[in-house]
C-alpha positions as CSV (number, residue, x, y, z in Angstrom):
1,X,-5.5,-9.3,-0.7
2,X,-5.7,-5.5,-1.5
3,X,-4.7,-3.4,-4.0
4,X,-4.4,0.4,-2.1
5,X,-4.2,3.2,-4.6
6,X,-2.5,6.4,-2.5
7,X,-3.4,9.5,-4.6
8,X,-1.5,12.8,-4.0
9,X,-3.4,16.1,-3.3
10,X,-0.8,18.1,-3.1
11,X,1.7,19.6,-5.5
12,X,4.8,17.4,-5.7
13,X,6.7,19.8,-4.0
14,X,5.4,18.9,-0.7
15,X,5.3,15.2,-1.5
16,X,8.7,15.2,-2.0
17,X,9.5,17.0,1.4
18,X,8.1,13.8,3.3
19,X,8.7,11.0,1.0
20,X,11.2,9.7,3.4
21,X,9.2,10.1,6.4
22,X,7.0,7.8,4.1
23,X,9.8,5.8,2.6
24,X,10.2,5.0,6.6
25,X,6.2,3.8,6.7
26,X,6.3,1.6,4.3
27,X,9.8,-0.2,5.3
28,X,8.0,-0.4,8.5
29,X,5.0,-2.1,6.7
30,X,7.1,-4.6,4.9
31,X,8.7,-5.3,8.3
32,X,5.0,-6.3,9.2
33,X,4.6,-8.3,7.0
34,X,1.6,-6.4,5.2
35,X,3.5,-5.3,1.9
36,X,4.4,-7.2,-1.1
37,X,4.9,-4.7,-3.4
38,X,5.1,-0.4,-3.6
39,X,5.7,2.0,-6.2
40,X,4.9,5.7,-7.7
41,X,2.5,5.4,-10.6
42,X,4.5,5.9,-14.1
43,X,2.1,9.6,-14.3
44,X,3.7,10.4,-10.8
45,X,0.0,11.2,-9.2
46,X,0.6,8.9,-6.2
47,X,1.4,5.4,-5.4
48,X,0.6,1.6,-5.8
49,X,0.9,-0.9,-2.9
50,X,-0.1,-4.7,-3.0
51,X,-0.9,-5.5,0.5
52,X,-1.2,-9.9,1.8
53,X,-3.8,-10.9,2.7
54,X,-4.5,-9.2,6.3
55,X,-7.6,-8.1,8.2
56,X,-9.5,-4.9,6.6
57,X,-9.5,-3.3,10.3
58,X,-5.4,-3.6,10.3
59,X,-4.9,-2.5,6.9
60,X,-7.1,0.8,7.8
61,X,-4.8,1.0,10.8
62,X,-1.3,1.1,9.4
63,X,-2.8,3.2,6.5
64,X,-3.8,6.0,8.6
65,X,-0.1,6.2,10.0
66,X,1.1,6.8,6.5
67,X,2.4,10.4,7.0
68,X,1.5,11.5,3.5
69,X,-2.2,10.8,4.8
70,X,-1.5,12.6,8.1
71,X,-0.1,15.9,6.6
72,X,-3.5,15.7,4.5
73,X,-0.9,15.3,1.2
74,X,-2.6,12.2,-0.1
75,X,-5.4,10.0,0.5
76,X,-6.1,6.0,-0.4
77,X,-8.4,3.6,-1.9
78,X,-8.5,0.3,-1.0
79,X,-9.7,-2.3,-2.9
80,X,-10.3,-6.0,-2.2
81,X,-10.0,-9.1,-4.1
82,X,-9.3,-12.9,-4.0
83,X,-6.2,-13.9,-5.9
84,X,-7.7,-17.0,-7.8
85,X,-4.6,-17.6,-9.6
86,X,-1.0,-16.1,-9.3
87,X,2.7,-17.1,-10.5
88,X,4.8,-19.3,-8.2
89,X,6.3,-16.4,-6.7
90,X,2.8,-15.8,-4.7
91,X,1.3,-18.7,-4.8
92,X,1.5,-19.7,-0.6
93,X,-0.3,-16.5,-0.8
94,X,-3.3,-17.7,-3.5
95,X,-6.2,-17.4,-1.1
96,X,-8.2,-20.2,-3.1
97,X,-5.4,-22.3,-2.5
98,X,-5.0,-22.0,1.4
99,X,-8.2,-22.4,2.3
């Protein structure tokens, strides 16, 4: 599983002007299965998303279609762990479960 953390570098301004371009992303990424969860972080300096567990070299793919990332507006971080334990809700997705 990931954890990506999507950082603005731009004023909010021009966030805002493509937020539904990216609003259209990341419906198309939870379409695809990749997505469990999004949001804005509460300071409003980018964006949270808790990916399944998918391949690195797919997850780099459908990030660098995210038009915030195209228009140069933000850039992510991706980090990788192994859920060891979740709640029920996600547990088909505990990787130390499946295996």
């Amino acid at each position: 599983m990931y954890v990506v953390l999507l950082t603005y570098t731009a004023p909010l301004v021009e966030i805002d002007y493509v937020l539904p371009e990216h609003a259209e992303w990341l419906g198309r990424q939870y379409e695809r299965g990749y997505l469990l969860a999004s949001g804005r972080k509460t300071d409003h300096s980018g964006e949270v998303l808790l990916t399944r567990p998918v391949s690195e070299s797919r997850l780099e793919a459908a990030l660098a279609g995210d038009p915030l990332v195209l228009r140069n507006l933000a850039h992510h971080r991706v980090i990788e762990f192994s859920a060891t334990r979740t709640g029920p809700e996600l547990r088909a997705l505990n990787e130390t479960l499946t295996r």
